[in-house]
C-alpha positions in Angstrom: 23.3 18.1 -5.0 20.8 19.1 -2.0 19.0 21.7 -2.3 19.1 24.9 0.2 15.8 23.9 1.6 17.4 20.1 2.4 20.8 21.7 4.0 18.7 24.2 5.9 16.6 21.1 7.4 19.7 19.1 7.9 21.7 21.9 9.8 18.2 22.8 11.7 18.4 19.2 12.5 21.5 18.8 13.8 21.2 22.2 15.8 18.7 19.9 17.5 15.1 21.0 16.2 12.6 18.4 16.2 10.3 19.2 13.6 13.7 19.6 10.8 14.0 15.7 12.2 11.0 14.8 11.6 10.4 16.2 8.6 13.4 14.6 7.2 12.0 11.6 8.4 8.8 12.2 6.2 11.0 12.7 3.4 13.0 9.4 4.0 10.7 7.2 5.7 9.6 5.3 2.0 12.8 5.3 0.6 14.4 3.8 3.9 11.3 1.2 3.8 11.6 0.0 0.2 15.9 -0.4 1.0 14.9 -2.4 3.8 11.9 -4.4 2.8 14.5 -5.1 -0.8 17.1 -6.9 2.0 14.8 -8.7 4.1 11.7 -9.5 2.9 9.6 -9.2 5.7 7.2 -5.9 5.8 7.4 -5.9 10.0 11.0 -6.3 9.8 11.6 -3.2 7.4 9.7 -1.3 9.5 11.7 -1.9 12.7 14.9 -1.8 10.5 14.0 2.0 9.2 12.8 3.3 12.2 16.3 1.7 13.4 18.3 3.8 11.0 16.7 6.5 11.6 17.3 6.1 14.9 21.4 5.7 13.9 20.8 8.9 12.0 19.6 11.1 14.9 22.4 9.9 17.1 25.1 10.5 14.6 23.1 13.8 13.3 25.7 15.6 14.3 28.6 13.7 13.0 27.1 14.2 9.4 29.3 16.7 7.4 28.1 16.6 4.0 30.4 15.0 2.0 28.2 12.5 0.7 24.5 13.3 -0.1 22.2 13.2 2.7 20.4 10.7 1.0 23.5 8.2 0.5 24.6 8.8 4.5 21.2 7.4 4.8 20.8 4.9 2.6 24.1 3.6 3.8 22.6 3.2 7.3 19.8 1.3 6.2 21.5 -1.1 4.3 24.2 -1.6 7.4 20.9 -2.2 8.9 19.3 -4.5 7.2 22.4 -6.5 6.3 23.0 -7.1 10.1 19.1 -8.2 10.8 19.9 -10.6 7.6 23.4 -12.1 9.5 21.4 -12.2 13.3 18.4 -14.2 11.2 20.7 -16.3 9.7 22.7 -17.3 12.9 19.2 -17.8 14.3 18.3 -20.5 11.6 21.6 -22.0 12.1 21.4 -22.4 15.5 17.4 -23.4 15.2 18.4 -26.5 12.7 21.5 -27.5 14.9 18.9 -27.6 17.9 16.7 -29.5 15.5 18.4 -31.9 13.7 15.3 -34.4 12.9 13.5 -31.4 11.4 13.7 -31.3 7.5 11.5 -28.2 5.6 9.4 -29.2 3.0 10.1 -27.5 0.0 8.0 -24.7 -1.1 5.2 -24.2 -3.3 6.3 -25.3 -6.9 6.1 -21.2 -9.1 5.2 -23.0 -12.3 1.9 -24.7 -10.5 0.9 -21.6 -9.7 -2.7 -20.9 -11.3 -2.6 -17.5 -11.8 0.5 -15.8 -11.0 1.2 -12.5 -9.3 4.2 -11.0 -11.4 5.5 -8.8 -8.1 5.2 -11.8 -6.1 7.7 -13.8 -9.0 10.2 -11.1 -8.9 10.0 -10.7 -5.1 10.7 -14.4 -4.8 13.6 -14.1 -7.7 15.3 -11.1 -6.0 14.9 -12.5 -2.2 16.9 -16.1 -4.0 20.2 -13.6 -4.6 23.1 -13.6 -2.5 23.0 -10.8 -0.3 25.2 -8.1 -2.0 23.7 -8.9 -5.4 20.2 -8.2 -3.8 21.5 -5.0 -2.5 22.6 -3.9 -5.7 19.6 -4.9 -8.4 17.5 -2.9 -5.4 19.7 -0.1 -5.1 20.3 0.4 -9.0 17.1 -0.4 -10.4 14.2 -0.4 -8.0 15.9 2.9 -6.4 16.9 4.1 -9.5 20.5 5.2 -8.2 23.5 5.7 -10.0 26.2 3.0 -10.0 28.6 5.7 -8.2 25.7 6.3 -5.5 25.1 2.2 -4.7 29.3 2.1 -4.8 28.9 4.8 -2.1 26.5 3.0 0.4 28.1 -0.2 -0.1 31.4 0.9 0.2 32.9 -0.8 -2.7 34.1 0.4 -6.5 31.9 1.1 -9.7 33.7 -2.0 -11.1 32.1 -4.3 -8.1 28.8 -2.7 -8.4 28.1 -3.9 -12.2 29.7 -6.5 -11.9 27.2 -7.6 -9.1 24.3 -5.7 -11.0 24.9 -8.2 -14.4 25.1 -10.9 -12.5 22.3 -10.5 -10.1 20.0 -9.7 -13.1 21.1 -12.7 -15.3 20.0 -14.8 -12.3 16.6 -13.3 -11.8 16.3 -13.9 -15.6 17.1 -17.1 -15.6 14.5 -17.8 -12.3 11.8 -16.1 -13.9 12.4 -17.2 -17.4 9.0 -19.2 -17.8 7.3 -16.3 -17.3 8.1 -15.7 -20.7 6.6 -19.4 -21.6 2.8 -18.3 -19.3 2.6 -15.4 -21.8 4.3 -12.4 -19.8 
């Protein structure tokens, strides 16, 4: 539930004052970044893809009526977001191989070679290897920390989909990063 400083800030806001925006922003900004970043990997891209949403959010300001939590209207944005910069990249690729047909990418750099490994770099590369939705859910749920009902919300789908997506998205990342377990972590 918001509190009365929050609702005051979001009615201030959508009455059109520019400091409730911005502070709203300052309250979001970090959360929005982390959703982002957690869909597309790319630090420049998450940037541009929050300060997107937030852009979304002060058009549609005044649209908001409360029934969700400010912070799920939000959060949904960003991951509508995100998940379009994810489709347009992808089309990009496609398009980029198709162009270049002769052009075969080298794999990448072999995790279990790695001399010393960086843990958050493991699980970065574990999470970013997930279908899209599964992604959206381990990050939503457990780096986020929401409820299954709030990740159902932004997503649009049921409590049902959201574990189910959750359980499998995490028995993946354990099986990518299980010889972690065998360098001593």
């Amino acid at each position: 539930m918001p509190s009365d400083d929050e609702r005051r800030l979001i009615f201030d806001a959508q009455e059109g004052s520019r400091g409730a925006f911005r502070l709203i922003v300052e309250r979001y900004m970090k959360q929005a970044y982390d959703i982002a970043y957690g869909v597309v990997g790319d630090h420049d891209e998450a940037e541009d893809v929050a300060q997107e949403s937030f852009v979304r959010v002060h058009r549609s300001l005044r649209s908001f009526r409360g029934d969700a939590g400010f912070g799920t209207w939000l959060y949904r944005i960003v991951m509508n977001v995100s998940l379009n910069r994810l489709r347009k990249r992808k089309m990009k690729e496609q398009r980029e191989v198709r162009m270049q047909t002769q052009y075969r990418e080298q794999p990448g750099p072999d995790l279990l070679n790695v001399e010393q490994p960086d843990l958050r770099i493991h699980i970065e590369r574990a999470l970013h290897q997930l279908p899209t939705l599964q992604r959206a859910v381990v990050i939503l749920r457990h780096i986020n920390g929401m409820s299954t009902r709030e990740v159902g919300a932004i997503l649009g789908c049921s409590d049902g989909t959201v574990k189910t997506h959750l359980h499998r998205g995490l028995k993946k990342m354990r099986t990518r990063l299980g010889f972690l377990k065998v360098e001593g972590f």
